[in-house]
C-alpha positions as CSV (number, residue, x, y, z in Angstrom):
1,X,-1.5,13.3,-4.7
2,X,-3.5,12.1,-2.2
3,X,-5.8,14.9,-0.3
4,X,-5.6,14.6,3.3
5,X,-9.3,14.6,5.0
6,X,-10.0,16.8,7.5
7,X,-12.6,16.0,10.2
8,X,-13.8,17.2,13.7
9,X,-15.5,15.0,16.2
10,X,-18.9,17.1,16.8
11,X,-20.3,16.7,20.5
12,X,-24.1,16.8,20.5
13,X,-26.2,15.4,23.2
14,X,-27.8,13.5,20.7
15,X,-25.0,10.8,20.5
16,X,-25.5,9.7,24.3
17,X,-29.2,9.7,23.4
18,X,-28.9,7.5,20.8
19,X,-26.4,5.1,23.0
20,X,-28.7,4.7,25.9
21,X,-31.8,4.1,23.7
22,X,-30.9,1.8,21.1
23,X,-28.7,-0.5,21.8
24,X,-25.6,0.5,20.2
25,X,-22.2,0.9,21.8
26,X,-20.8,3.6,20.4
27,X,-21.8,6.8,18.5
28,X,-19.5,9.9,16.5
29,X,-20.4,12.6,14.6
30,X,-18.0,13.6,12.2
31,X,-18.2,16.9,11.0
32,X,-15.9,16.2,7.6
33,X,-14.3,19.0,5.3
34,X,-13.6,17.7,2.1
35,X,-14.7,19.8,-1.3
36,X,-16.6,21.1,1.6
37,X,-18.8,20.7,4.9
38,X,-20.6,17.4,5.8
39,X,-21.6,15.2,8.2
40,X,-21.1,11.6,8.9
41,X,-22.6,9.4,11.5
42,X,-20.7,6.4,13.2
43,X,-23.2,4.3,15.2
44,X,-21.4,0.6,16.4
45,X,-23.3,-2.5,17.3
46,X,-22.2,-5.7,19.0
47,X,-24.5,-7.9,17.3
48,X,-26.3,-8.3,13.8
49,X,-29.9,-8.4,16.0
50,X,-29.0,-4.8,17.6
51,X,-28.8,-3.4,14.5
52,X,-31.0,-4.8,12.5
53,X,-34.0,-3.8,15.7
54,X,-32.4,-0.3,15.8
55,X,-31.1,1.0,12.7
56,X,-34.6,2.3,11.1
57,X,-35.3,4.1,14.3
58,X,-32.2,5.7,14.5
59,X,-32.4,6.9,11.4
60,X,-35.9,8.2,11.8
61,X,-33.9,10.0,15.3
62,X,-31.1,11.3,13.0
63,X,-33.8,12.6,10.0
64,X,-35.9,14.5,12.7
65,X,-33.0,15.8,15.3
66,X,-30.0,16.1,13.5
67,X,-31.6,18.1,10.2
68,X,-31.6,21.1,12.3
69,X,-28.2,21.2,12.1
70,X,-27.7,20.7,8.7
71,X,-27.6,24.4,7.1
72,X,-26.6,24.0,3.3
73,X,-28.0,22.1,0.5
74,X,-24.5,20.7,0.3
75,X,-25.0,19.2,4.3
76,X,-28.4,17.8,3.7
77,X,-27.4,15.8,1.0
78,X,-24.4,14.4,1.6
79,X,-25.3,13.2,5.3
80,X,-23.7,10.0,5.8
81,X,-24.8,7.2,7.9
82,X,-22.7,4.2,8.8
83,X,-23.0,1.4,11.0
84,X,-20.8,-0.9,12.2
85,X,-21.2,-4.0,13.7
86,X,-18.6,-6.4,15.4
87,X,-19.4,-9.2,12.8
88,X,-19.9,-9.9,9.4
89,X,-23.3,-8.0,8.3
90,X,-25.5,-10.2,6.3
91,X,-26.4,-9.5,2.2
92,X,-29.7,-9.0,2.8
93,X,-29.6,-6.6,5.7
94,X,-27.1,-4.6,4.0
95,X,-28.8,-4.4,0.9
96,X,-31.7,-3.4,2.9
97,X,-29.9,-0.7,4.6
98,X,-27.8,0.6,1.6
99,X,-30.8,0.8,-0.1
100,X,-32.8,2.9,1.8
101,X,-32.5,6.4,1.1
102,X,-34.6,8.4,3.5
103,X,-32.6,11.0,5.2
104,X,-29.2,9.9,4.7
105,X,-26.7,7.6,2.5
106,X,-26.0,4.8,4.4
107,X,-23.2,2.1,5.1
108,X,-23.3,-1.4,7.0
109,X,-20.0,-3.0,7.6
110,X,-17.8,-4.9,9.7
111,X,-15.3,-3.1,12.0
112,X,-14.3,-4.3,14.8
113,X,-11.3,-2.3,15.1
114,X,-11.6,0.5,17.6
115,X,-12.2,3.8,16.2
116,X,-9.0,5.8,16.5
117,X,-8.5,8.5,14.5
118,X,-5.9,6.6,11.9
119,X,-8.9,4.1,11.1
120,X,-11.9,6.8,11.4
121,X,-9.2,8.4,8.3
122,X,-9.4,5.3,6.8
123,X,-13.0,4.6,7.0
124,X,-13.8,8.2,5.3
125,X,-11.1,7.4,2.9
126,X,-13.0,4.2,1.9
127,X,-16.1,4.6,1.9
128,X,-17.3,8.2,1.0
129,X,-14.4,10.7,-0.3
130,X,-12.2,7.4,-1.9
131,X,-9.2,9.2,-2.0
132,X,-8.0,5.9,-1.1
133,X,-7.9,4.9,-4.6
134,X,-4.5,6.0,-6.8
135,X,-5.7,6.2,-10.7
136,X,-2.4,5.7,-12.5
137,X,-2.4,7.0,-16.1
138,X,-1.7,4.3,-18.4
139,X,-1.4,5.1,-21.7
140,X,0.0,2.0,-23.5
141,X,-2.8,-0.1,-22.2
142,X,-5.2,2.3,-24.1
143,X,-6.3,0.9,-27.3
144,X,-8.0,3.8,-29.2
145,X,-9.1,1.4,-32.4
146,X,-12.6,0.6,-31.9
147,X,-13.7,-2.7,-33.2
148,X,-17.1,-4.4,-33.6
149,X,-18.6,-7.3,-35.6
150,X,-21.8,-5.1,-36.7
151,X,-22.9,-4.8,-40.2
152,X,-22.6,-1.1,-40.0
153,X,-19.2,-1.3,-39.1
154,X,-18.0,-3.5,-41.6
155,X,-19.4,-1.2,-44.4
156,X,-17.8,2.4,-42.4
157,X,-14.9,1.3,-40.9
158,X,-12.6,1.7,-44.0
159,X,-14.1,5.0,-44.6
160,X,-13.8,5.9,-40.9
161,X,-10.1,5.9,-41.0
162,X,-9.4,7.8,-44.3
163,X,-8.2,10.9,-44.5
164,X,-11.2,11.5,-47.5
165,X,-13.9,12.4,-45.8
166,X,-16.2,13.4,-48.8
167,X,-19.7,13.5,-48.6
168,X,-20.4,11.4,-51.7
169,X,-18.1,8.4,-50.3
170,X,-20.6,8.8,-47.3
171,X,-23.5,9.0,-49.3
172,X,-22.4,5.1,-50.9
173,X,-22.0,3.5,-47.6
174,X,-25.3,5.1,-45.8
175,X,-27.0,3.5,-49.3
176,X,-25.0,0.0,-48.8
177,X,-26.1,0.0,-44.7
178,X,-30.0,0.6,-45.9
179,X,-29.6,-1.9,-48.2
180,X,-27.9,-4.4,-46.1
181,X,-30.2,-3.7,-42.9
182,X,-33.5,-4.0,-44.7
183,X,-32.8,-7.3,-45.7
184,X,-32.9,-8.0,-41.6
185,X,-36.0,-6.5,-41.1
């Protein structure tokens, strides 16, 4: 069963702000109710050099004049920051951004796909809730032997498997392992 997200388009004055000051063409916030409240932050570039002048600046914006909207532990740390660009971001600048933690989680991405509601479903689906992923159960693919090529093993995995579990049979192979390991050391 796949849960359906829920999510309300939050107008704060903020989002022109951010427009107008940095470059980017396009800013949502997402106020998302799944397992419970959070927020998540669409901010679109045109170009790679947009974002990568603007997006530690924004997020120092969002860290200082968004927090006060963020009221439960839940909210502050599961704040969500993506960014979308109309080409392919580079490794290293996503990396960088991915990788920085201060304030917010953060995604860099291509979309170039206008933001309709379908593919903002699809975007939340992917890339923070996952309920875009079906987990099948598949028991005959299981295999609940465990093998190894260890020492250890091969001296415990006869006993492992009988239905004997006396102490004393236990007692022979812990002697056999020190024996067998000490001649490794």
């Amino acid at each position: 069963m796949q849960h359906e997200t829920l999510y309300k388009e939050v107008e704060l004055d903020i989002s022109q702000q951010l427009v107008e000051a940095y470059n980017c063409t396009e800013v949502k916030i997402l106020q998302v109710n799944f397992v419970g409240n959070f927020f998540v932050i669409i901010v679109r570039f045109s170009s790679i050099p947009d974002l990568n002048e603007s997006w530690r600046k924004i997020n120092s914006v969002i860290a200082v004049k968004f927090s006060q909207y963020l009221k439960t532990e839940f909210e502050k740390y599961n704040l969500y920051l993506l960014f979308f660009v109309d080409e392919e971001v580079p490794k290293q600048l996503k990396y960088e951004i991915e990788n920085n933690k201060f304030s917010s989680r953060k995604i860099a991405e291509k979309c170039n796909r206008q933001l309709t509601d379908d593919r903002i479903r699809e975007i939340l689906a992917q890339y923070i809730t996952n309920s875009d992923i079906s987990i099948t159960p598949g028991a005959d693919s299981i295999s609940l032997e465990y093998t190894s090529d260890s020492v250890v093993w091969s001296l415990i995995k006869d006993q492992v498997y009988q239905k004997d579990k006396s102490g004393e049979s236990f007692a022979e192979i812990l002697n056999e392992i020190e024996k067998k390991l000490s001649y490794e050391i």
